[in-house]
C-alpha positions as CSV (number, residue, x, y, z in Angstrom):
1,X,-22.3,225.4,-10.9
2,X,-23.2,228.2,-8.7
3,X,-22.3,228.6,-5.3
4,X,-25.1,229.3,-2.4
5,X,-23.8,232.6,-0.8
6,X,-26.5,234.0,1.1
7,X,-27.4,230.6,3.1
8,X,-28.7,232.3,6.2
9,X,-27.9,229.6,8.8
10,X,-26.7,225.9,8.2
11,X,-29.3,223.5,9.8
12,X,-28.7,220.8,11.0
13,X,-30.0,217.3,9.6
14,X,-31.6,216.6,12.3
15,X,-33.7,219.6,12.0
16,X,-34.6,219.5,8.6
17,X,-35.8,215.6,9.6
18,X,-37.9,217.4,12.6
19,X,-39.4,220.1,10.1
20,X,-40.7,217.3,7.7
21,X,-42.4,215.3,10.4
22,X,-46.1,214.7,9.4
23,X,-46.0,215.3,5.9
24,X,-45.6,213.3,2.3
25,X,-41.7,213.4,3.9
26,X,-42.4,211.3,6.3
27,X,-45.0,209.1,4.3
28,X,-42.6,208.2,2.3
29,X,-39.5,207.6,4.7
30,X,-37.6,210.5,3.3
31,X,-34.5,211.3,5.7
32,X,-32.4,213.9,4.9
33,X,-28.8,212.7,5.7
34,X,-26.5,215.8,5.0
35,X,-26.7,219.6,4.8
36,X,-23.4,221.8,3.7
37,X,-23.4,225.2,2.0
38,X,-23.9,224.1,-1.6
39,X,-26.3,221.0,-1.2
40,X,-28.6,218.9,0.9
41,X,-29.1,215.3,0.6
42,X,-31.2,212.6,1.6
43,X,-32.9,209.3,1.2
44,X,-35.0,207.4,0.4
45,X,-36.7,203.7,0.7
46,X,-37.8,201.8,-2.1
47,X,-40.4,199.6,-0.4
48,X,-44.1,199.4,-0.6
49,X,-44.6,202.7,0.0
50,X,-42.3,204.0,-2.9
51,X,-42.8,201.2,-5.6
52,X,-45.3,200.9,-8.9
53,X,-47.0,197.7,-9.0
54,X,-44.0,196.3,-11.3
55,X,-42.0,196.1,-8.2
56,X,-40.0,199.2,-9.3
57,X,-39.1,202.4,-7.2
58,X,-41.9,204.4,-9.0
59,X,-41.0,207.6,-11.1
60,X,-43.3,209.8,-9.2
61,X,-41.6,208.9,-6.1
62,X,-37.9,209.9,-7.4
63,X,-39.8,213.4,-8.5
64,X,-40.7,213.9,-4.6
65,X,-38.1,213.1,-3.6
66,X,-36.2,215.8,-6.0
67,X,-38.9,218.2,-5.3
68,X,-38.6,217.8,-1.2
69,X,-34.9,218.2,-1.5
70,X,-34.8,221.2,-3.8
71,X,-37.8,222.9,-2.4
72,X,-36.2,222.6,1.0
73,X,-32.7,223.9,-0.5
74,X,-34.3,226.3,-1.7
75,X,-36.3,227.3,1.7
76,X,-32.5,228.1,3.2
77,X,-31.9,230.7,0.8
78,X,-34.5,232.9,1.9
79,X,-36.5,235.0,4.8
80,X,-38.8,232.7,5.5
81,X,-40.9,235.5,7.8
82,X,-41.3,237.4,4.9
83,X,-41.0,234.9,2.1
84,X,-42.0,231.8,0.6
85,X,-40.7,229.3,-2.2
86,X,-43.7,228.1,-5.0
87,X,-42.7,225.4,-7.5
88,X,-42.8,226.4,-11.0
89,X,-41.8,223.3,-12.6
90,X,-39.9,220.5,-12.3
91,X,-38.9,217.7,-14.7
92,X,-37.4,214.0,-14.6
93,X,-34.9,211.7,-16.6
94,X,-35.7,208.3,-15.5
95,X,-32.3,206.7,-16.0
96,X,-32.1,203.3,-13.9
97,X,-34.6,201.2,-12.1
98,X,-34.4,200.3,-8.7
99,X,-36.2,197.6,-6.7
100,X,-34.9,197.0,-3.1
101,X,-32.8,199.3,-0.8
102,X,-32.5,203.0,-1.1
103,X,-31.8,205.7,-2.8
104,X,-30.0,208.9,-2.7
105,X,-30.5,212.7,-3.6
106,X,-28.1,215.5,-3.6
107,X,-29.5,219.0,-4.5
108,X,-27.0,221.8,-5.8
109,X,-28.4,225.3,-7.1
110,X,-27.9,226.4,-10.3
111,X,-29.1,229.8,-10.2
112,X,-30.3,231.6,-6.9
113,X,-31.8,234.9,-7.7
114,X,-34.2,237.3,-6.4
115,X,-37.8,235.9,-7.9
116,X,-36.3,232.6,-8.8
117,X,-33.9,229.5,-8.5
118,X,-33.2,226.6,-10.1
119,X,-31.8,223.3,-8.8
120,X,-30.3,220.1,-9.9
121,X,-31.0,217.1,-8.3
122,X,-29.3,214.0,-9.2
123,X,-30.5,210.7,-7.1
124,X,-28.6,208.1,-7.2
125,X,-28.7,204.2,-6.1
126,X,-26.7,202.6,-2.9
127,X,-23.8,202.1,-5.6
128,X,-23.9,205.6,-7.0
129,X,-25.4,204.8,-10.3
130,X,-27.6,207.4,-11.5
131,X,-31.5,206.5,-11.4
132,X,-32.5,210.0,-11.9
133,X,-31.8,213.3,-12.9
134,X,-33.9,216.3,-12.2
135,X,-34.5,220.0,-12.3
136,X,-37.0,221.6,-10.4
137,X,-37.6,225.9,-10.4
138,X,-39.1,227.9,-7.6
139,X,-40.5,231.1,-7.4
140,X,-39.6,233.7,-4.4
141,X,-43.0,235.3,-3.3
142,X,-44.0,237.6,-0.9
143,X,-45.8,235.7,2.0
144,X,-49.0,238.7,1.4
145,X,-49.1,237.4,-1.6
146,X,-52.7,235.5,-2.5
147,X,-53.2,231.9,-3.9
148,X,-54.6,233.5,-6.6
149,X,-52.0,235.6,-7.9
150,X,-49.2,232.7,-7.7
151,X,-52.0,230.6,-10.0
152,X,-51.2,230.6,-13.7
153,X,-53.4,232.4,-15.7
């Protein structure tokens, strides 16, 4: 596991919460619960807003939630005035289903470099059985840099 060294400054949760006001976050009743200087966590409802029609906690929904909490880890890592985090990829292992209550992710970095990082994120249900387990990869661009020049080719 590798350790986050060049955090810049621990935010708070109640920050990270503020930041993510008005967005899919939001939509979806993401909260972010706990910040320290090797993960992030948060939660997440499964309710109407977060279920397939099964009555489920949908799969896509787990993946935002993985991709909000790594994306955001990932964020913290960086200049943010001169920088910005694109995904590259990102998969899923469905593990569990869930249908009522909520659920819980923890990111940790697995590598932090330069151009790129990569980050587990395992979510988990109120009685810490894995429901998922995912992996998601950023890229570190320059904030100059064009949409067209991030798009692959």
């Amino acid at each position: 596991m590798c350790k986050i060294t060049n955090m810049r400054q621990l935010p708070t949760v109640e920050m990270l919460n503020i930041g993510s006001q008005n967005s899919m976050v939001t939509h979806l009743g993401i909260e972010f619960i706990d910040v320290g200087p090797d993960f992030i966590s948060a939660k997440m409802p499964v309710d109407q807003r977060t279920m397939q029609p099964l009555g489920l906690l949908h799969g896509g929904a787990s993946v935002a939630l993985a991709e909000t909490l790594g994306s955001v880890a990932a964020s913290l890592q960086i200049d943010l005035q001169s920088k910005s985090c694109v995904g590259l990829e990102i998969n899923a292992n469905h593990l569990r289903s869930v249908r009522s209550g909520y659920v819980y992710g923890r990111a940790t970095p697995i590598h932090i470099g330069r151009r790129t990082q990569v980050w587990e994120i395992k979510i988990s249900d109120a009685a810490q059985k894995p429901v998922s387990i995912c992996r998601l990869t950023v890229m570190i661009i320059d904030r100059t840099t064009t949409k067209s020049e991030t798009s692959p080719s």
